[in-house]
C-alpha positions as CSV (number, residue, x, y, z in Angstrom):
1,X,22.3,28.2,2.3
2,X,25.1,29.9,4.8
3,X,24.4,26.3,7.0
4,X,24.6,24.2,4.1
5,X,28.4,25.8,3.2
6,X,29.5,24.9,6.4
7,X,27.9,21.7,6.9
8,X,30.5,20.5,3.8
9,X,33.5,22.7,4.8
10,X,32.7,20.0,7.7
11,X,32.7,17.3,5.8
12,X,35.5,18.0,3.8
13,X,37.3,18.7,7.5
14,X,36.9,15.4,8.3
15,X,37.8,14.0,4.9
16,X,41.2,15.6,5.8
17,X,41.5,14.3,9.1
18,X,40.7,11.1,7.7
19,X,44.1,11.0,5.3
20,X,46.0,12.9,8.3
21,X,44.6,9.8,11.0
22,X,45.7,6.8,8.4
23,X,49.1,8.7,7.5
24,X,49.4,8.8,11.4
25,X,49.0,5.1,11.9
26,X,51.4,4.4,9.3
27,X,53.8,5.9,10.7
28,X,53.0,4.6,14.1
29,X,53.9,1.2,12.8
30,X,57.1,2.1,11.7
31,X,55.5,2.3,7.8
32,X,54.6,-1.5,8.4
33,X,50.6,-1.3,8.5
34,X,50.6,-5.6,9.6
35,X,51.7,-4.4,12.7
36,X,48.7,-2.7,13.0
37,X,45.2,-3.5,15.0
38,X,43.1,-2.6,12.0
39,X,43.4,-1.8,8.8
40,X,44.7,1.6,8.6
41,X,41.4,2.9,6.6
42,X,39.5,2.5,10.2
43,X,42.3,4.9,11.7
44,X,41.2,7.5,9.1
45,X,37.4,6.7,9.8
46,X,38.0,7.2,13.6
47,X,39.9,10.3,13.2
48,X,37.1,11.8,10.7
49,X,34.4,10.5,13.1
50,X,36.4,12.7,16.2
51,X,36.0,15.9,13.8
52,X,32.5,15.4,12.1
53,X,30.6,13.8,14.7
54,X,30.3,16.3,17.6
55,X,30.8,19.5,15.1
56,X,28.0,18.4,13.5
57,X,26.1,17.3,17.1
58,X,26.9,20.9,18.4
59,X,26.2,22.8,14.9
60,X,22.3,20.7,15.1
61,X,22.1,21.9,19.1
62,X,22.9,25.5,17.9
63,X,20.8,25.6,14.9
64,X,17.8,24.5,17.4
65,X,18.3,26.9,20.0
66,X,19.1,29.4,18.9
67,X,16.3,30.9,17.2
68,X,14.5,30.7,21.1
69,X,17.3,32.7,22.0
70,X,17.3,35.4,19.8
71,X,14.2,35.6,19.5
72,X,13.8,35.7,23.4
73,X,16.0,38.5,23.2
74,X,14.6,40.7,20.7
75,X,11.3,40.2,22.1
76,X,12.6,41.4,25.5
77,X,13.6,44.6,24.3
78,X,10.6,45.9,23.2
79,X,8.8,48.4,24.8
80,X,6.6,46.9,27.6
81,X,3.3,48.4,26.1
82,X,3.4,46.4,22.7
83,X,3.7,43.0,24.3
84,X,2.1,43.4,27.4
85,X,-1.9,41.4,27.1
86,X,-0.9,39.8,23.8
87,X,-2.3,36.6,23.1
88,X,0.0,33.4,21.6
89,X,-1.3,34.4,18.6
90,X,-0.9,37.9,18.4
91,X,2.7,37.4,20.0
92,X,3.7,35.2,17.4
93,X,2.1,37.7,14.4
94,X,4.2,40.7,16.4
95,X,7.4,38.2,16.2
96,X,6.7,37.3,12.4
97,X,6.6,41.6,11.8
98,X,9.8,42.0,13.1
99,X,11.6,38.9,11.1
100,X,10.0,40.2,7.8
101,X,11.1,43.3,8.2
102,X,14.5,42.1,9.0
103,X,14.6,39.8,6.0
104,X,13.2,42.5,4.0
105,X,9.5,41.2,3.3
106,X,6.3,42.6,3.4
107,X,5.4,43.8,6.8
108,X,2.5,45.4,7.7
109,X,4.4,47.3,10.8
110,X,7.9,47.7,8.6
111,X,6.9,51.6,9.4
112,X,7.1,51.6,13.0
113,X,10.3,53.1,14.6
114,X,10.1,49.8,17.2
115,X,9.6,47.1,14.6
116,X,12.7,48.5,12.9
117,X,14.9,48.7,15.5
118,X,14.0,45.1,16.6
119,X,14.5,43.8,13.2
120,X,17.9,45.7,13.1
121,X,18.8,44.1,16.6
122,X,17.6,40.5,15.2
123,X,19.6,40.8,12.0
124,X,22.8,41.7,13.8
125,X,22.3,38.9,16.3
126,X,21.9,36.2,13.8
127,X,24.6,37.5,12.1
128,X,27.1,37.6,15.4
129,X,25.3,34.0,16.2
130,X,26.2,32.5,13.0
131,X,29.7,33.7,13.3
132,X,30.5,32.3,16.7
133,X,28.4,29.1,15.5
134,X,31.4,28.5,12.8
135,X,34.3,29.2,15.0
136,X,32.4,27.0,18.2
137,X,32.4,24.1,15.3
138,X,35.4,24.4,13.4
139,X,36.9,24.5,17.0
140,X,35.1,21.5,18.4
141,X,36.4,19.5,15.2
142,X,40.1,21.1,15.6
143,X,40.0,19.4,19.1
144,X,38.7,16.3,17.7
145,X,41.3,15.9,15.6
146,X,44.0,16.5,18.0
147,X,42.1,13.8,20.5
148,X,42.5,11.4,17.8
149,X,46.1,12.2,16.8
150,X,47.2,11.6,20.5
151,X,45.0,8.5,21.0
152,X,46.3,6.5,17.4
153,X,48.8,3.7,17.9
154,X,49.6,0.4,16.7
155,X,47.8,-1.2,19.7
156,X,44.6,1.5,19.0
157,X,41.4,-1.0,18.1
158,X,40.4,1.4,15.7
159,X,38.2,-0.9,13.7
160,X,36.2,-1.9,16.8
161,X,35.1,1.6,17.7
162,X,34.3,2.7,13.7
163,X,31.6,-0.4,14.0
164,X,30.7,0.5,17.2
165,X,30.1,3.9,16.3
166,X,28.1,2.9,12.6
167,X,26.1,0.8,14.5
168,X,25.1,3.3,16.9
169,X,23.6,5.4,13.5
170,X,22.0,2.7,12.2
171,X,20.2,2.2,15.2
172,X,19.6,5.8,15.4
173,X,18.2,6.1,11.8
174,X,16.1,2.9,12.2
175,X,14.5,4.8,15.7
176,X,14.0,7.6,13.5
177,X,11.9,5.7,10.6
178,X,9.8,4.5,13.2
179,X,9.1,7.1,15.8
180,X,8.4,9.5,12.7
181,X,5.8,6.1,11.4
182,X,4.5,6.5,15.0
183,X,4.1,10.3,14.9
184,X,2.4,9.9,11.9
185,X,-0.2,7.6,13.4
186,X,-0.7,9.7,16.6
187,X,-1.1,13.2,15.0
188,X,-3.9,11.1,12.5
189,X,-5.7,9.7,15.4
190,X,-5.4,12.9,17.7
191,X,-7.4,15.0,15.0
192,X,-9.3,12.4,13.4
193,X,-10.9,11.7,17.6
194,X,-11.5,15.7,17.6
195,X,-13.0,15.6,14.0
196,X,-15.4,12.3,15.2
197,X,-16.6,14.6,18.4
198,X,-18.5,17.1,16.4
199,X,-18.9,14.7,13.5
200,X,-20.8,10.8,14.4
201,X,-18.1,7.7,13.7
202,X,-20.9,5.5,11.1
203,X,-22.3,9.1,9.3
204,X,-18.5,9.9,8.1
205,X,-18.0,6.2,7.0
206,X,-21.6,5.1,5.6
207,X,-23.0,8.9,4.7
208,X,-23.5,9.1,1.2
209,X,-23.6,12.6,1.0
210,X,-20.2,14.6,0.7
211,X,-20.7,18.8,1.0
212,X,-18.2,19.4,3.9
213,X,-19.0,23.2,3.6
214,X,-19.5,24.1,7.0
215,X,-22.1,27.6,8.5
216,X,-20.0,30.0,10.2
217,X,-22.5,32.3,10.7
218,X,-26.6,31.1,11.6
219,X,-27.7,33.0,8.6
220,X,-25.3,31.8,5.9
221,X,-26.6,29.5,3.4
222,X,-25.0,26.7,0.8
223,X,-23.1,25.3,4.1
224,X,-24.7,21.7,4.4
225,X,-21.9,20.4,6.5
226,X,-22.4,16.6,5.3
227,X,-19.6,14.5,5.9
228,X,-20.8,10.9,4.4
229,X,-17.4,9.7,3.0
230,X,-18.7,7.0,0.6
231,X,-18.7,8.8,-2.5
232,X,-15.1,9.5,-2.1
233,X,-14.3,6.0,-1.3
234,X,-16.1,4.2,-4.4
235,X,-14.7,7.5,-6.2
236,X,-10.9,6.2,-5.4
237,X,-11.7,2.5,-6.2
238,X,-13.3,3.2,-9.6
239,X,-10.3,5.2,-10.8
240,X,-8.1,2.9,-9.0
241,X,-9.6,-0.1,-10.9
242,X,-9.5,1.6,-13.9
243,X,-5.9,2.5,-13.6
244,X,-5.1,-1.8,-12.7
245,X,-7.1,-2.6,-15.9
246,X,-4.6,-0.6,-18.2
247,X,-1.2,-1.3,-16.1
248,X,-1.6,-4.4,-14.7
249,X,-1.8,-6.7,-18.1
250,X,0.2,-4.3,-19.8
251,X,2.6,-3.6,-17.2
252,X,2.8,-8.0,-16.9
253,X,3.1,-8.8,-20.3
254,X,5.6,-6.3,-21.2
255,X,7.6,-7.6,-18.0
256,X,6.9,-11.1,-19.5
257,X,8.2,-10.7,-22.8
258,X,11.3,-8.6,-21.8
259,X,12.5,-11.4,-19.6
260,X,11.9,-14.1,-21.8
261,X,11.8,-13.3,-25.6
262,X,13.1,-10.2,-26.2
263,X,16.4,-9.6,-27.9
264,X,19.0,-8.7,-25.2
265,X,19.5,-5.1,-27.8
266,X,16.0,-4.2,-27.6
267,X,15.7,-5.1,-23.9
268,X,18.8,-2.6,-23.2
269,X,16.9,0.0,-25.5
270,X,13.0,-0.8,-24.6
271,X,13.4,-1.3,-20.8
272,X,14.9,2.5,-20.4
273,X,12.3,3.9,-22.5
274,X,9.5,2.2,-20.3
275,X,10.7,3.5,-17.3
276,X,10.8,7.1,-18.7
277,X,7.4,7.2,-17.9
278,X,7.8,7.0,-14.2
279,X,9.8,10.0,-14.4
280,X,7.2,12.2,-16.2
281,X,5.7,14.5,-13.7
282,X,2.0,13.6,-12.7
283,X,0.9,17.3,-13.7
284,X,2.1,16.6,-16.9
285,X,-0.3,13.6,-17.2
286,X,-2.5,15.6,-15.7
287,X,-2.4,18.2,-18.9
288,X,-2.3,15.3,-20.8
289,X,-5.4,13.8,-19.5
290,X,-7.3,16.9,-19.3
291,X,-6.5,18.0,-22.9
292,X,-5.8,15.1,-25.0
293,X,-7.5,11.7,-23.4
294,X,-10.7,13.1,-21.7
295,X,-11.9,15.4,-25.4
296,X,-10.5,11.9,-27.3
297,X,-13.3,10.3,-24.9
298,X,-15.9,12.4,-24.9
299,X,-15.8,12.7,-28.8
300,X,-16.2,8.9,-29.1
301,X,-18.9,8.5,-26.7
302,X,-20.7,11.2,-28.5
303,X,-20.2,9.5,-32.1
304,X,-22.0,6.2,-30.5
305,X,-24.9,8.3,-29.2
306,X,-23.0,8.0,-25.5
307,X,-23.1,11.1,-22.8
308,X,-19.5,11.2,-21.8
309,X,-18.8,13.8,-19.5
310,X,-16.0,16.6,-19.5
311,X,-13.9,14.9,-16.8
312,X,-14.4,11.7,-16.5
313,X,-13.5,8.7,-13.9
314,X,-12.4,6.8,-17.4
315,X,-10.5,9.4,-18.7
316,X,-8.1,9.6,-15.3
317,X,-8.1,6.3,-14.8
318,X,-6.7,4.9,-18.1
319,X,-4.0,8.3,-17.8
320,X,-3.5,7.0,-14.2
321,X,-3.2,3.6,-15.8
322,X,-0.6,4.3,-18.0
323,X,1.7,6.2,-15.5
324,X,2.1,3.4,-13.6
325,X,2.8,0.9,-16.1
326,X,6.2,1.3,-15.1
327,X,5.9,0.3,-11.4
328,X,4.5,-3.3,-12.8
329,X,6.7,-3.9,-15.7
330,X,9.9,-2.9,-13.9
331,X,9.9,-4.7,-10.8
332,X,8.3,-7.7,-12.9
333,X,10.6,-7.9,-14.6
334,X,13.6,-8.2,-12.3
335,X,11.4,-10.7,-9.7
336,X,10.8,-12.8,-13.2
337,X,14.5,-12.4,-14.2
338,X,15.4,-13.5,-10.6
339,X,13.7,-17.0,-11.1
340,X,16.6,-19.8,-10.9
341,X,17.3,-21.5,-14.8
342,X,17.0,-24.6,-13.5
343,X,13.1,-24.7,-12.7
344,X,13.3,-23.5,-16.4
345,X,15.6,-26.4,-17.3
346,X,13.3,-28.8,-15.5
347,X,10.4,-27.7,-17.1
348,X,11.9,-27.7,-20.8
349,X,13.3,-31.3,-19.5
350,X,9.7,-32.7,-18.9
351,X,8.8,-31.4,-22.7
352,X,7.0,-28.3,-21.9
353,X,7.1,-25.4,-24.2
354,X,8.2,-22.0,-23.4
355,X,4.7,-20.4,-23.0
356,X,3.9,-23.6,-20.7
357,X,6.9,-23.0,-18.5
358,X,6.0,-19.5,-18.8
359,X,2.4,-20.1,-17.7
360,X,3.1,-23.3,-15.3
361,X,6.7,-22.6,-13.7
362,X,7.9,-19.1,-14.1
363,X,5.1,-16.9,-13.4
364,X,3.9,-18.9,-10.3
365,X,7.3,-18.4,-9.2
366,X,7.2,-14.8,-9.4
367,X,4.3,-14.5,-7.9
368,X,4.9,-13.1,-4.5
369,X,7.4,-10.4,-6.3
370,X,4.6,-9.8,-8.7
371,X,1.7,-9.4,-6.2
372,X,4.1,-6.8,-4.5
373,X,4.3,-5.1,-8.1
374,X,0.4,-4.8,-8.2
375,X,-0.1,-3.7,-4.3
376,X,3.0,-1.1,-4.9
377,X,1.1,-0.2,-8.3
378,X,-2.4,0.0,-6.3
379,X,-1.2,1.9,-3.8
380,X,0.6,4.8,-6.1
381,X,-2.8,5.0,-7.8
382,X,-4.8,5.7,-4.6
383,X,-2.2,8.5,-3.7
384,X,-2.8,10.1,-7.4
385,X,-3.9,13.6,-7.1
386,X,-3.4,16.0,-9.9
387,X,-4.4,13.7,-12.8
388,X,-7.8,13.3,-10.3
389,X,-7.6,16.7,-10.2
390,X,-7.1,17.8,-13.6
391,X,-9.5,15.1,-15.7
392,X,-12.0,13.7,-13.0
393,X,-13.2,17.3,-10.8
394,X,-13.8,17.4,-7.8
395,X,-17.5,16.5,-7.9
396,X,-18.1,13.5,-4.9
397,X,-20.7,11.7,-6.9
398,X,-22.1,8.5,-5.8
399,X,-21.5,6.6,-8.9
400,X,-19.5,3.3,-10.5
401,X,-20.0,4.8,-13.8
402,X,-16.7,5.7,-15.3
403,X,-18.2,8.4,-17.9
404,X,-19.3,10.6,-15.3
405,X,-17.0,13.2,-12.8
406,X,-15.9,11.5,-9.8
407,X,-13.2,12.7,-7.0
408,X,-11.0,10.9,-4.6
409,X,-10.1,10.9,-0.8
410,X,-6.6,12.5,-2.0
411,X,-8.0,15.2,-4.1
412,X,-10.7,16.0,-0.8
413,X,-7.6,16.3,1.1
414,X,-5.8,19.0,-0.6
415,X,-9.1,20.4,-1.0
416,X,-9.6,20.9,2.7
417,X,-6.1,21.9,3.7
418,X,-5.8,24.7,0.3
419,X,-5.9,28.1,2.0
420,X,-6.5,30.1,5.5
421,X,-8.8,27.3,7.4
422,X,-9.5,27.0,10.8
423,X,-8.3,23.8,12.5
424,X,-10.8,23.7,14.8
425,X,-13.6,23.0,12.4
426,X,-15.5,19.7,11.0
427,X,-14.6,20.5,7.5
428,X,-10.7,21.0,7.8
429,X,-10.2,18.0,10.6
430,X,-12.2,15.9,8.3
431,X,-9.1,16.2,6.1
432,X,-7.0,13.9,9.2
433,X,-9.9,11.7,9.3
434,X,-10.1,11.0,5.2
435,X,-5.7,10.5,5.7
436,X,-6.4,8.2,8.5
437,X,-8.5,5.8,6.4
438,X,-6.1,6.0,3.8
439,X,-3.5,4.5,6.3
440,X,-5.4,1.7,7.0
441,X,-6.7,0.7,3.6
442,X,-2.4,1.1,2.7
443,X,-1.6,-1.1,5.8
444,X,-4.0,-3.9,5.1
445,X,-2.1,-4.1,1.6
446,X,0.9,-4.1,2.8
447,X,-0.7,-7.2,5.1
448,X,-2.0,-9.1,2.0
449,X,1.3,-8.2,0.0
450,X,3.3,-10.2,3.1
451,X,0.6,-12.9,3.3
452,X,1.1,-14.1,-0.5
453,X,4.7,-13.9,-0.1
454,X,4.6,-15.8,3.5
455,X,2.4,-18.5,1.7
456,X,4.9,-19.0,-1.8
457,X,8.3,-18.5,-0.5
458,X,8.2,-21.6,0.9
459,X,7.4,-23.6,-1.7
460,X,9.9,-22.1,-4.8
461,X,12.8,-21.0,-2.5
């Protein structure tokens, strides 16, 4: 919170250097700003760059090393005998003691005379560190701002630098979006190859047995260890199909009928309202699945002489369809909306009726933004976890019948990574493996989504 303060006293620094800098170049210019280089908004952008940029550079480098540091520090002054033969584990539990007690957590060592001390000597030192932090970055931006002062004049390309400099962050931000994309990918692929040593490549994707309960002793029992993915996968696509029956027809001809026959009054009031439901939040549906839809279901199937079971594939698939009505509907609607009047025009020209140009013109239009809808809205459902959670279980049953239990890869996942777990074992790097799939079934939708629009831009742009 303390870094947070100071990371907008920063900002607000440099908002104040930014009106001192473009008063400065005014009155460079003799209070005519045409005799300027640039506009005299970029003097006040290069002046607040000088005070925000490398306050903020040096506040991130400080905030980075110095927990090595102190920590380093502390550390060192124990006494030799309580860190001498500890392993990187044990060293780390030791350095976790000490910053508990400091913070005034639960410690199980809080009682011994040399935890306490240390914790005393960290607390101080973070306190002293954040103090000279502040004055090291107020200062750095102080100088900044004189730098700037001295270096504004008429003949100053101030607007040159300001777009040399934003261009320089975008750059850095787009690196960012991708090395973190290609972290993603490595970490997924460096525990999924450990998980595929002790577990064979075809048993995880053809098993059809899912128990991932692993022996850790020889004489346990109810530890199968089978890793056959399958009924997770047809798991996901039954609920996922499901959910696309409810949203996708709903979710269309709701976008339909907005964009093309509603009043523009009940358009302004319905289109708000729809999009509510993408702001409810999924445990919610999950409640609402689990005590409203799934009883509603099984109390049906029981009138018709049907076994429906408790949680149901149906009964968190039609919740999951409803939830993301909104994905389809909204963006729909705005790629239908988007559709130039004058195929409309044409098509009303030749004599067609407005269901027919609906039918034959607009909607084949739309079709790549539509198609987008349905990948985004099929993707969103495969990520689902609590409504899964909540109204399907988590049993992995090899089944496309939608009145029994089912689970999905998602709700596996959370499943496997709930809790104390060892890393080193099948059943918890099985988790990377199951996330890993996941990525690839996302990427190739991504790769049909750009295929249909590659294949109908061309022909209604």
């Amino acid at each position: 919170m303390q870094t947070f303060i100071v990371v907008l006293a920063l900002l607000g620094f440099a908002a104040v250097g930014y009106t001192m800098g473009r008063a400065r170049a005014v009155m460079t210019a003799g209070g005519m700003p045409k005799d300027l280089h640039s506009l005299p908004s970029y003097y006040g952008s290069y002046t607040a760059i000088w005070i925000g940029l490398p306050s903020l550079i040096l506040l991130a480098i400080w905030l980075i090393v110095q927990p090595y540091v102190i920590d380093g520090v502390v550390m060192g002054g124990l006494p030799a005998g309580m860190t001498e033969g500890l392993s990187p584990s044990e060293y780390g539990l030791l350095l976790n003691d000490i910053r508990n007690t400091a913070t005034g957590n639960i410690s199980a060592r809080a009682g011994e005379p040399a935890i306490a001390e240390a914790a005393t000597q960290l607390k101080s030192l973070s306190q002293t560190s954040f103090i000279l932090m502040v004055i090291a970055a107020f200062g750095v931006g102080a100088g900044g701002l004189a730098f700037a002062r001295n270096r504004i004049s008429p003949d100053l390309r101030a607007r040159n630098t300001v777009e040399k400099v934003i261009n320089v962050v975008l750059i850095i931000s787009s690196l960012i979006a991708i090395l973190t994309t290609v972290g993603i990918v490595l970490s997924l692929l460096f525990e999924s190859f450990i998980f595929f040593t002790k577990v064979p490549f075809y048993e995880f994707l053809f098993g059809l047995n899912w128990s991932p309960q692993t022996a850790l002793r020889s004489d346990q029992v109810g530890s199968s260890g089978a890793f056959g993915a399958i009924p997770l996968f047809v798991g996901t696509l039954l609920i996922t199909f499901i959910a696309m029956i409810v949203a996708a027809p709903i979710g269309l001809m709701s976008a339909i009928y907005m964009a093309e026959y509603a009043d523009p009054r009940f358009r302004a009031f319905a289109k708000p309202m729809l999009e509510v439901l993408a702001g409810i939040p999924t445990v919610v549906y999950g409640f609402f699945a689990a005590l409203t839809v799934a009883p509603f279901f099984r109390n049906a199937g029981e009138s018709i002489g049907l076994d429906v079971s408790s949680e149901s594939a149906l009964a968190a698939g039609v919740v999951m369809g409803i939830m993301i009505i909104p994905f389809v509907s909204s963006l729909s609607d705005d790629v239908i909306n988007a559709v130039p009047q004058s195929l409309r025009d044409g098509s009303y020209g030749l004599g067609a009726t407005k269901s027919e140009t609906i039918r034959s013109v607009i909607v084949p239009a739309a079709l790549p933004g539509i198609v987008g809808a349905l990948l985004l809205a099929v993707s969103r459902a495969i990520g689902e976890t609590m409504i899964v959670v909540m109204a399907a279980g988590l049993a992995a049953n090899l089944t496309v019948n939608p009145l029994e239990a089912v689970t999905t890869v998602t709700v596996q996942i959370v499943t496997l990574l709930v809790g104390d777990q060892e890393f080193d074992s099948a059943k918890t790097l099985s988790a990377f493996a199951l996330g890993l799939v996941l990525f690839f079934i996302t990427l190739a939708l991504n790769v049909i989504a750009l295929s249909v629009v590659r294949k109908y831009r061309e022909k209604y742009d």
